[in-house]
TORDRENLO-994505 format. One line per 2 residues: number of its first residue (from 1); their letters; for each residue y, z, x of N, C-alpha, C. Coordinates in steps of 0.02 Angstrom, whole numbers, m for minus. Layout:
REM residues N
NUM) a) Y:Z:X:Y:Z:X:Y:Z:X; ...
This chain:
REM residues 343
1) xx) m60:0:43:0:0:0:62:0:44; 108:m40:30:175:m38:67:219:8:27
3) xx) 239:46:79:274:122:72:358:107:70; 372:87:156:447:83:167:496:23:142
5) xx) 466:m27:151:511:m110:164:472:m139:101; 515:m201:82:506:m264:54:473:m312:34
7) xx) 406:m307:29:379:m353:66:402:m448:67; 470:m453:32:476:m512:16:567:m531:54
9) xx) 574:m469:78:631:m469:110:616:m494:201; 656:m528:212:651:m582:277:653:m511:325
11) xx) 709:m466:319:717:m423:367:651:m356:373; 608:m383:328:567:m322:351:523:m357:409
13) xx) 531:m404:411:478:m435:459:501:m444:548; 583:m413:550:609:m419:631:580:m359:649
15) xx) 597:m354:745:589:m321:752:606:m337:829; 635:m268:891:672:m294:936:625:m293:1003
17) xx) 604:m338:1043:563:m357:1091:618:m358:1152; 598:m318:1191:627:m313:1276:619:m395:1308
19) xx) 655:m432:1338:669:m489:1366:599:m493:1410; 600:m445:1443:542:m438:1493:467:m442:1481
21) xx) 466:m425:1419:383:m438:1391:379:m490:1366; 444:m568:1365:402:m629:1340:380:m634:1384
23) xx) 307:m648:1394:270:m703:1449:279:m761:1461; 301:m774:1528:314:m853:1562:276:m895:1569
25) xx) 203:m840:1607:171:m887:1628:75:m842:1600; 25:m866:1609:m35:m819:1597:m53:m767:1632
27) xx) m92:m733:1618:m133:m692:1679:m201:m755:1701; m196:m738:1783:m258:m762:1784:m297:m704:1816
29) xx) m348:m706:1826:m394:m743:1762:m391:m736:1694; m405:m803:1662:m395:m756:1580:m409:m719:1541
31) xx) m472:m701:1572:m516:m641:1523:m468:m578:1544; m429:m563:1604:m397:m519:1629:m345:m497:1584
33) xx) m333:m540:1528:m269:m525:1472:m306:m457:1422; m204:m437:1414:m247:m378:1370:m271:m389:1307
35) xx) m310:m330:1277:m324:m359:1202:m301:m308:1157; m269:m299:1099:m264:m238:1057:m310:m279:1018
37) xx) m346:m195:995:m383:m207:952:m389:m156:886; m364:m189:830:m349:m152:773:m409:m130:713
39) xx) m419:m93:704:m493:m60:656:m470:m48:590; m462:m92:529:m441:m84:497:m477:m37:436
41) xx) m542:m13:426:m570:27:400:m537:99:415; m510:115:497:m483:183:497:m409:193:518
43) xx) m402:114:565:m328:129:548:m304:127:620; m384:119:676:m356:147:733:m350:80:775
45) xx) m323:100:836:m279:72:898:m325:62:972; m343:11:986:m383:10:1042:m352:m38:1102
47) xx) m339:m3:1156:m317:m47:1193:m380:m73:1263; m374:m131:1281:m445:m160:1295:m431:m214:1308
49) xx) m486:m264:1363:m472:m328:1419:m500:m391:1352; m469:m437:1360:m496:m499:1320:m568:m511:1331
51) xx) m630:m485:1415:m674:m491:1402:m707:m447:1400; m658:m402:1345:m735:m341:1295:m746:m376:1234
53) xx) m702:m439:1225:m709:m468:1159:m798:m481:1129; m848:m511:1175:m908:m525:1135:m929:m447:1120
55) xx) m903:m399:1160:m951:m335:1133:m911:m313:1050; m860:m359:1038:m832:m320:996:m851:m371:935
57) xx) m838:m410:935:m878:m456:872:m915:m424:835; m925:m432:783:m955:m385:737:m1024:m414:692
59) xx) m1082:m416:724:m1138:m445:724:m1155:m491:660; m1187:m551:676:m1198:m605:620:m1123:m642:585
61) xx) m1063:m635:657:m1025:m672:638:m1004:m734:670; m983:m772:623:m977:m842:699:m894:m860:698
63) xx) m893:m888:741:m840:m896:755:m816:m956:768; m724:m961:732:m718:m1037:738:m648:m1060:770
65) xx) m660:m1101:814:m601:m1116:873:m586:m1198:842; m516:m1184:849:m472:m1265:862:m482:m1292:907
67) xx) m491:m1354:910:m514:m1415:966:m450:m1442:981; m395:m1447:926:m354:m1491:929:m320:m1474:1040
69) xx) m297:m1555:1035:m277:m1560:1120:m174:m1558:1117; m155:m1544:1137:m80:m1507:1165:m56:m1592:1195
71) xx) m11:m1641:1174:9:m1689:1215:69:m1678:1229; 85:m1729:1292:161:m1693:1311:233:m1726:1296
73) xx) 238:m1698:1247:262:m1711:1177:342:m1701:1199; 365:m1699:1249:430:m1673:1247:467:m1741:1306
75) xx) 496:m1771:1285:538:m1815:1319:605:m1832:1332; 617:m1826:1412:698:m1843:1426:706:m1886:1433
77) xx) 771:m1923:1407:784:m1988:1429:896:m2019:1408; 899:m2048:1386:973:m2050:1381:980:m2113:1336
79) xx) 1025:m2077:1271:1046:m2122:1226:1089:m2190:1251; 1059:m2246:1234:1092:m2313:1239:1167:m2320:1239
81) xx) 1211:m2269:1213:1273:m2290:1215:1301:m2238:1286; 1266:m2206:1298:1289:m2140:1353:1284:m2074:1344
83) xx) 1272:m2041:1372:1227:m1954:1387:1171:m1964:1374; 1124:m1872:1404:1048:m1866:1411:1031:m1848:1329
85) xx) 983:m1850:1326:946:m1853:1280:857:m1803:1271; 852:m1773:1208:780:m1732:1228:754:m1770:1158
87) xx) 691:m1786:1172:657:m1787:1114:582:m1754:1091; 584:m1712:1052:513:m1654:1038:463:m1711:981
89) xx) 416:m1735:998:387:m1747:953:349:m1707:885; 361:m1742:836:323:m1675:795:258:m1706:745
91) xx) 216:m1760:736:166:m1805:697:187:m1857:676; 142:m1889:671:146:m1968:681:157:m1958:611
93) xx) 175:m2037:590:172:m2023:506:155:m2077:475; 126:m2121:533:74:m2201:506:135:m2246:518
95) xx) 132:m2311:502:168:m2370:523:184:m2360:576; 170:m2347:634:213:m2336:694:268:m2283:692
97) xx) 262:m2240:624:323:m2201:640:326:m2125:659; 352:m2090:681:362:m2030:698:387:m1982:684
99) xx) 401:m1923:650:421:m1859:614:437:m1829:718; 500:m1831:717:541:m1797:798:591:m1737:765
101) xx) 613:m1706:825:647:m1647:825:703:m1697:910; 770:m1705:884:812:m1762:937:861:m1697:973
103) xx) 867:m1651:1005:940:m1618:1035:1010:m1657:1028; 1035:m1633:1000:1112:m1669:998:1119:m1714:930
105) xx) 1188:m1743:940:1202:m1763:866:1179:m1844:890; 1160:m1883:814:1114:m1938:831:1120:m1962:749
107) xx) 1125:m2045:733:1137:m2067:677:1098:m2112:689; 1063:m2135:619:1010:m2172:605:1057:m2255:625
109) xx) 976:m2294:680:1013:m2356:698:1048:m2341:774; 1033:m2258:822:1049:m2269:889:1005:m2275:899
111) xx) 981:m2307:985:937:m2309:1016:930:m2282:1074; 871:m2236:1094:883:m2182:1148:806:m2234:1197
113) xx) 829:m2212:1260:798:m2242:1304:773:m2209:1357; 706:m2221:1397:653:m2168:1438:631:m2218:1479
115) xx) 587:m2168:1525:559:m2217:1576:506:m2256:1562; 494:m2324:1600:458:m2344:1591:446:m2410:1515
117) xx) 520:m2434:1517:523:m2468:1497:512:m2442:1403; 506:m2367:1408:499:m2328:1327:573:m2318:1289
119) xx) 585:m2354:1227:638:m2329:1194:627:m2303:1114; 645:m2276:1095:669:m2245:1009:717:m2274:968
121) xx) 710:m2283:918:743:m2320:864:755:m2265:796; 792:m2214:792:813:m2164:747:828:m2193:682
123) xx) 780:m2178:639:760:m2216:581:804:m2185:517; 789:m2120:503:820:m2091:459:820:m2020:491
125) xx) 886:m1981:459:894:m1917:471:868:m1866:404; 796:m1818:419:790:m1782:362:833:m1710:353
127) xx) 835:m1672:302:889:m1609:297:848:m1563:317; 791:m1564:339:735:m1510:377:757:m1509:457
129) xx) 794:m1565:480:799:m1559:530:774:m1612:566; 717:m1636:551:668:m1691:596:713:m1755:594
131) xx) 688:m1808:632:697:m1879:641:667:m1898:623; 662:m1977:585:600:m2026:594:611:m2052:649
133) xx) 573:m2073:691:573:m2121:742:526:m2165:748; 548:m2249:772:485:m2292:797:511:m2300:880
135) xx) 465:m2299:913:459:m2299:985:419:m2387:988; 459:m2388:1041:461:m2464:1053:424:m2452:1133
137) xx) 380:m2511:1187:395:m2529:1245:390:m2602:1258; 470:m2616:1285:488:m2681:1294:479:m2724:1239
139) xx) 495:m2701:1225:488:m2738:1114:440:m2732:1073; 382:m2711:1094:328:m2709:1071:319:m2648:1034
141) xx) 314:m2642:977:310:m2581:958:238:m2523:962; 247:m2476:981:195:m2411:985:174:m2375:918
143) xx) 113:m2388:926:74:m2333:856:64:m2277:900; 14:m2235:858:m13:m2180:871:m40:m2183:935
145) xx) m101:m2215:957:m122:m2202:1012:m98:m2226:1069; m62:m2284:1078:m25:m2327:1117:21:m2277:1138
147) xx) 82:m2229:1098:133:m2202:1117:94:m2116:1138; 30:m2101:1128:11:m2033:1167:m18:m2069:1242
149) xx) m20:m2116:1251:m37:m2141:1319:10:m2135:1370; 65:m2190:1343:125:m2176:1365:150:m2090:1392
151) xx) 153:m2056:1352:181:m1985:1350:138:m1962:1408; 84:m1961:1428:63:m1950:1466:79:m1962:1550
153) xx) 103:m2024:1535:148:m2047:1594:223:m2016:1603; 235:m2021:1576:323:m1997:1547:342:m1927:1510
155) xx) 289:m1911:1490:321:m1855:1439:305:m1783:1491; 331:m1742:1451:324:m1674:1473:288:m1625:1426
157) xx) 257:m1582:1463:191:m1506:1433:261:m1460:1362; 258:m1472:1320:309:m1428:1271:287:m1361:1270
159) xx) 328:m1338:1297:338:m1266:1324:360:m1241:1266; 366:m1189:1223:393:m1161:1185:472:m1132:1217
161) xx) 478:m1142:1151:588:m1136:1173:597:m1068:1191; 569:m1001:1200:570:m948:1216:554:m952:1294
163) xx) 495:m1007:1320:501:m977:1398:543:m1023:1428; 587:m1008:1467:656:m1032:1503:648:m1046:1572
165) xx) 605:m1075:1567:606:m1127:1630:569:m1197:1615; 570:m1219:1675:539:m1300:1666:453:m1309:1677
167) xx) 444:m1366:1618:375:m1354:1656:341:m1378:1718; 282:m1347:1726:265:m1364:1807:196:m1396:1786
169) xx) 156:m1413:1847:87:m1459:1846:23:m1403:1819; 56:m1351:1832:3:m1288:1832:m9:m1280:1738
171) xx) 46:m1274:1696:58:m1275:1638:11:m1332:1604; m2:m1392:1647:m37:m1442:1602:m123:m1414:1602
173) xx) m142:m1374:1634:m214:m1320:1608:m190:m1269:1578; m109:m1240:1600:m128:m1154:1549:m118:m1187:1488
175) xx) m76:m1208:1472:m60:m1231:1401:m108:m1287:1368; m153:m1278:1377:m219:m1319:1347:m258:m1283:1372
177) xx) m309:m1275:1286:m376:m1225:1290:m434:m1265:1342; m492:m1248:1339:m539:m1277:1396:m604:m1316:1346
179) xx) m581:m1282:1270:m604:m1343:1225:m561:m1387:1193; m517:m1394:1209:m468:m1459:1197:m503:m1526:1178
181) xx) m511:m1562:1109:m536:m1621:1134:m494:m1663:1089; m452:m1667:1031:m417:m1703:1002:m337:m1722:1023
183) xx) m322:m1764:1055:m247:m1760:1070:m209:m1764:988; m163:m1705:980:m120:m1751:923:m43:m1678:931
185) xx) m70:m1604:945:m28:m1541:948:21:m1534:1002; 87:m1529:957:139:m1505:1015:148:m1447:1027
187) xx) 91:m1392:1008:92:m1325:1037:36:m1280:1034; 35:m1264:1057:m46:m1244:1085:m80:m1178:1040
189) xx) m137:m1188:1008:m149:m1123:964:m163:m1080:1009; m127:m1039:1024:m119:m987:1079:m180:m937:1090
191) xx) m192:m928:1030:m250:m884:1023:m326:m897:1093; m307:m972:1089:m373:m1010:1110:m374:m1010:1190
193) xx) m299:m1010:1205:m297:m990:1287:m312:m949:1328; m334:m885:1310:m371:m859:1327:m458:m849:1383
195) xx) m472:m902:1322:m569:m919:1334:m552:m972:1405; m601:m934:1464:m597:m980:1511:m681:m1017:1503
197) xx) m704:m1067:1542:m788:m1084:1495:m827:m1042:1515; m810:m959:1537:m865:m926:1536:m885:m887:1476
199) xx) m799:m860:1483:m798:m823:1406:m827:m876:1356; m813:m945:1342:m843:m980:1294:m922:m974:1290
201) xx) m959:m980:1331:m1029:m973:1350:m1054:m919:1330; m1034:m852:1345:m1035:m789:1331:m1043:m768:1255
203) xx) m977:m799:1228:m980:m804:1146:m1007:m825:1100; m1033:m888:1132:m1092:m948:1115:m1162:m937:1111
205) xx) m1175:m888:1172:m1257:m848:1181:m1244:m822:1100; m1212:m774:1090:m1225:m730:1057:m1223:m699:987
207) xx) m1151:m789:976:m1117:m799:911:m1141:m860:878; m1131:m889:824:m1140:m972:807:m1063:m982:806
209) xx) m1065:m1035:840:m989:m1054:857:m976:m1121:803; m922:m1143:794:m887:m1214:748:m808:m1216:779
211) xx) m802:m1295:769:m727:m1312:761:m715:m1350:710; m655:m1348:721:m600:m1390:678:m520:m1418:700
213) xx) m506:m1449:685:m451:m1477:705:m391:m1481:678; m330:m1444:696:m273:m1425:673:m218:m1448:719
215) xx) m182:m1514:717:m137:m1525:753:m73:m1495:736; m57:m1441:795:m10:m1385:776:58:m1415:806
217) xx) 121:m1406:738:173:m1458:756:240:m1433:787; 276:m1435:768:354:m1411:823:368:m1342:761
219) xx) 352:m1359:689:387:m1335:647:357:m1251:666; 303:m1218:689:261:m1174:714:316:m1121:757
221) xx) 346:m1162:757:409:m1110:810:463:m1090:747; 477:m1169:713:560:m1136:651:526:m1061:615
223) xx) 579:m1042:623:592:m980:574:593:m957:506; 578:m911:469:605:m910:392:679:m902:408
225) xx) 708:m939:369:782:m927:342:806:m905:294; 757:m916:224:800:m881:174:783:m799:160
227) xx) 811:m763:137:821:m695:129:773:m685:77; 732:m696:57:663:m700:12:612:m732:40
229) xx) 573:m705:61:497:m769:96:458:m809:27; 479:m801:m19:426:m828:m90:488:m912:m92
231) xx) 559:m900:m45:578:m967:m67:554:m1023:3; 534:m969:53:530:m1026:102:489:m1095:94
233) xx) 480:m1156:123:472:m1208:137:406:m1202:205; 349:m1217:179:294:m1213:242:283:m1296:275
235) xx) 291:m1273:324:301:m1355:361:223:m1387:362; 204:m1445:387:134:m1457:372:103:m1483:432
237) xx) 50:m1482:431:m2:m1493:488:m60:m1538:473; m71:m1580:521:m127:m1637:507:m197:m1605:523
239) xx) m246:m1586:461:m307:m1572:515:m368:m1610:481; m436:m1575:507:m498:m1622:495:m549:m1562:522
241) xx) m590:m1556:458:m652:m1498:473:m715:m1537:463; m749:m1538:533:m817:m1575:510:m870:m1526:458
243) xx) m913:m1574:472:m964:m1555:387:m997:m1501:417; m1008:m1473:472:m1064:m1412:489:m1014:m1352:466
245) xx) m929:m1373:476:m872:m1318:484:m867:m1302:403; m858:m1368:368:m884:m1349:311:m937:m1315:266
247) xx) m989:m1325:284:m1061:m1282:258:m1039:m1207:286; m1024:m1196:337:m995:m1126:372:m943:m1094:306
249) xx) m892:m1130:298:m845:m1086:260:m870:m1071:188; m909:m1141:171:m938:m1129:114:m999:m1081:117
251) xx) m1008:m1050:148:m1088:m998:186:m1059:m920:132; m1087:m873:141:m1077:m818:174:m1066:m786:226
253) xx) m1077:m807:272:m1058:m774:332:m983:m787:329; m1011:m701:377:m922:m674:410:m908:m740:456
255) xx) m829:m718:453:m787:m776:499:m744:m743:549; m749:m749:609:m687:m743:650:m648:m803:661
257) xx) m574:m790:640:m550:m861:674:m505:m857:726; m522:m894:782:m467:m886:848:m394:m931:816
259) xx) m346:m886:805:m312:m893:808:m276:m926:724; m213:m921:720:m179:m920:648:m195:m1002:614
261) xx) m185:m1047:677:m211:m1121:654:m279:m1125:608; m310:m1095:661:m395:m1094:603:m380:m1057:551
263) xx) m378:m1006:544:m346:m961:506:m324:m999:421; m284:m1041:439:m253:m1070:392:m296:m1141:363
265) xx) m315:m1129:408:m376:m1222:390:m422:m1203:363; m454:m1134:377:m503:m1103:368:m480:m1108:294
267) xx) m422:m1069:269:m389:m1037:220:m391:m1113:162; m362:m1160:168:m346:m1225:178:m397:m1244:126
269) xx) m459:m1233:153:m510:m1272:136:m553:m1235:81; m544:m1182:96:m585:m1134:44:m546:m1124:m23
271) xx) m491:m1141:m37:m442:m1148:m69:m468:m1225:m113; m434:m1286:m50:m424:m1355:m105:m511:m1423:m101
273) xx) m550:m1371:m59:m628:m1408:m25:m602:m1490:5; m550:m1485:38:m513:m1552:47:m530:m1550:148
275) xx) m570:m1602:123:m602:m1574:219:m568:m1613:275; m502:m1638:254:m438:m1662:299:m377:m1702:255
277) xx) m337:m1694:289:m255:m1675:256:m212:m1656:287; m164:m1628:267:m83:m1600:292:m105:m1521:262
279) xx) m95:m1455:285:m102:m1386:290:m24:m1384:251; m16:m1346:218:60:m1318:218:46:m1249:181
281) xx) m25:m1237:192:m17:m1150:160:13:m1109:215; 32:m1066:183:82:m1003:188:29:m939:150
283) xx) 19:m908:194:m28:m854:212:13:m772:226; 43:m751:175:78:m668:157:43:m652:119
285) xx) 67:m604:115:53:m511:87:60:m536:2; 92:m596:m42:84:m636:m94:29:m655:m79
287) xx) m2:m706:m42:m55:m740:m31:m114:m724:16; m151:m673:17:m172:m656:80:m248:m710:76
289) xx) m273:m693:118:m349:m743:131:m399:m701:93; m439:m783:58:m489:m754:20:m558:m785:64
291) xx) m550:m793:110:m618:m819:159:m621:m797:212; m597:m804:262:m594:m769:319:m576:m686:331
293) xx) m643:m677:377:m655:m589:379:m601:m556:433; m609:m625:488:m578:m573:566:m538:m626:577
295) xx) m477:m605:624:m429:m617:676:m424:m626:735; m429:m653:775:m391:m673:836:m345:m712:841
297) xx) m271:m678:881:m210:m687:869:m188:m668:946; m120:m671:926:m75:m660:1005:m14:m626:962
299) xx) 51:m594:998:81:m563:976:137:m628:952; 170:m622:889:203:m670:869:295:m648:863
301) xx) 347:m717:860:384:m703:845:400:m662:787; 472:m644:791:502:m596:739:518:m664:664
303) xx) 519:m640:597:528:m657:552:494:m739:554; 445:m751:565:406:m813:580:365:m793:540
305) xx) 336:m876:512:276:m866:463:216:m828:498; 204:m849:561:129:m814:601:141:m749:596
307) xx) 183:m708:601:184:m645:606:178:m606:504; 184:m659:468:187:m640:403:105:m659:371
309) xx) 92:m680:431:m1:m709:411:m31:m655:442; 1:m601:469:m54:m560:515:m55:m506:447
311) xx) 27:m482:429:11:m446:373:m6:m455:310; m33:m528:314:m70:m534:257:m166:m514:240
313) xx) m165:m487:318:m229:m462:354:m247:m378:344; m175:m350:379:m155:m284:357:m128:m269:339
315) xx) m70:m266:307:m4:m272:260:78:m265:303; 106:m238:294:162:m230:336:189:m203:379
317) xx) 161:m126:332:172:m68:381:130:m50:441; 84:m76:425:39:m72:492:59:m143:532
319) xx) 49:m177:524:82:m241:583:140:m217:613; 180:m180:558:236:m146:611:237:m112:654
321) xx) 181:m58:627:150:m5:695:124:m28:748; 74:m86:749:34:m92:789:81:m133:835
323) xx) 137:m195:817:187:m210:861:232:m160:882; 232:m117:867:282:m53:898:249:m10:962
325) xx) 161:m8:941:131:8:1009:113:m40:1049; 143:m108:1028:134:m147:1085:152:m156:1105
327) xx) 228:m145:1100:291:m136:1134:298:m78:1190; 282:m36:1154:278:51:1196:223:18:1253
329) xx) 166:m6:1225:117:2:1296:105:m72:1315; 185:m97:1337:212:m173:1360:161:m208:1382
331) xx) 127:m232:1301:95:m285:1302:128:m347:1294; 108:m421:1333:146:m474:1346:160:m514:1302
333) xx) 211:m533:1271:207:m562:1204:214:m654:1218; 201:m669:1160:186:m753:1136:156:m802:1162
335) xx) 165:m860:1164:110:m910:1207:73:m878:1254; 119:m891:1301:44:m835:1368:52:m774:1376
337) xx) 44:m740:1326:44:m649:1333:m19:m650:1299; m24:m586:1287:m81:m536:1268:m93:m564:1206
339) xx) m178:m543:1185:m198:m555:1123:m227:m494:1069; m235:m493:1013:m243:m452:961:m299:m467:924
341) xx) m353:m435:915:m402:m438:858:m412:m383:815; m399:m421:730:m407:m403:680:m475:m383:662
343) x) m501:m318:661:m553:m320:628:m576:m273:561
């Protein structure tokens, strides 16, 4: 039962994080990250290494990891009439076109230009914020797979806008899991960075493992804005659950899901039995999960939907606590910080 706060008020969900505990970069090794681990039957607080995780699994459950692959989705280059230019990719959207996130002011009909003979053609401006874009090289226009090739040459690892520096060569393994196999995500289900392929092996002896595929998009970072979470706007995500992932959700068996992406696909599916699509559930303390048992998570931004999906796990007041002792016992927060399991 929620005692103090709102649950529908934006401000119950901040909360103030020391500069010093975002994480820049990972621990290595990765099993070496910390883990809180939350017991929701009593309420209690366990602090503990990411590889006590198989002892903690909770027997006859399997577990299900995102495949989706991290491309490097972030490109500099300089608008055709003069100055630099950033462009964040955010999903393709068929015809050759592109759903972008552009820095700076930009009207449909400029053309921004990159290396390698790569340019953009700013199609329409939406009130969410995004671009359409078609990406051209040397006139030829780029679809889907043609323009993640490219990026590969040219583009850059999308760092989340919280760590403040540039990226480096080292970032193109932390920021991609070690089961990565679908290119399409401009940000990495964090949860999943963790597992180096021993821990995967480890989990695998002992668990029945599944994936699924959740290409996680730029919108994963925007914020709630309005002062009620029942009016927000859930941005959407392209995914695809094969048929074994399916028989799984449709099962009985318990579920762990690494991380809020599965989480929601998981959620997704048990909901509309639609075994690929665009995601746009929104997962609160209104809506909590009627399929999935367990959690694995990482510590999330303030007033962000991920952090309003954890208390839809435990409710509010406890997500508050348990980020308050993770603060006190400076655990590393977001992309490459510390991780959390719900159980």
């Amino acid at each position: 039962m929620q005692t103090n706060k709102d649950i529908n008020d934006i401000s119950s969900y901040d909360y103030d994080l020391p500069k010093e505990l975002i994480a820049n970069e990972p621990v290595l090794p990765k099993e070496q990250a910390r883990l809180l681990v939350y017991f929701r039957q009593t309420g209690n607080i366990e602090h503990l290494k990411f590889k006590d995780l198989c002892e903690l699994i909770p027997g006859d459950t399997a577990v299900v990891f995102n495949d989706t692959k991290v491309i490097k989705a972030r490109i500099l280059g300089h608008k055709r009439s003069g100055g630099a230019c950033e462009v964040m990719l955010n999903q393709p959207l068929g015809d050759a076109k592109f759903s972008c996130y552009v820095k700076g002011r930009v009207s449909a009909g400029k053309i921004l230009e990159f290396a390698d003979g790569v340019s953009a053609e700013i199609l329409e401006l939406n009130s969410d914020g995004t671009r359409i874009v078609e990406f051209s090289k040397n006139g030829v226009s780029l679809d889907t797979a043609m323009l993640f090739k490219e990026l590969e040459k040219i583009g850059h690892i999308p760092l989340p806008p919280y760590i403040k520096r540039a990226d480096t060569k080292e970032d193109e393994s932390w920021y991609q899991s070690v089961f990565a196999a679908h290119s399409g995500a401009v940000a990495a289900p964090t949860a999943s960075l963790h597992f180096s392929e021993d821990m995967l092996k480890r989990i695998k002896a002992k668990h029945e493992s599944a994936y699924l595929t959740l290409h996680v998009g730029a919108g994963t970072f925007k914020g709630v804005e309005c002062e009620d979470i029942r009016s927000h706007v859930m941005h959407s995500e392209f995914y695809e659950i094969p048929q074994d992932t399916q028989e799984l959700i449709n099962s009985d068996k318990k579920i762990l899901g690494v991380g809020t992406t599965v989480t929601r696909c998981v959620e997704e599916f048990a909901r509309s039995k639609n075994a690929s699509g665009f995601c746009k559930l929104f997962l609160n303390l209104n809506n909590p999960p009627i399929r999935q048992n367990y959690l694995l998570t990482n510590f999330h931004l303030p007033k962000s939907t991920l952090i309003m999906l954890v208390t839809s796990f435990i409710g509010l007041d406890e997500t508050m606590r348990i980020y308050k002792a993770a603060i006190e016992e400076k655990y590393r927060f977001y992309s490459y910080g510390d991780g959390m399991l719900v159980l």
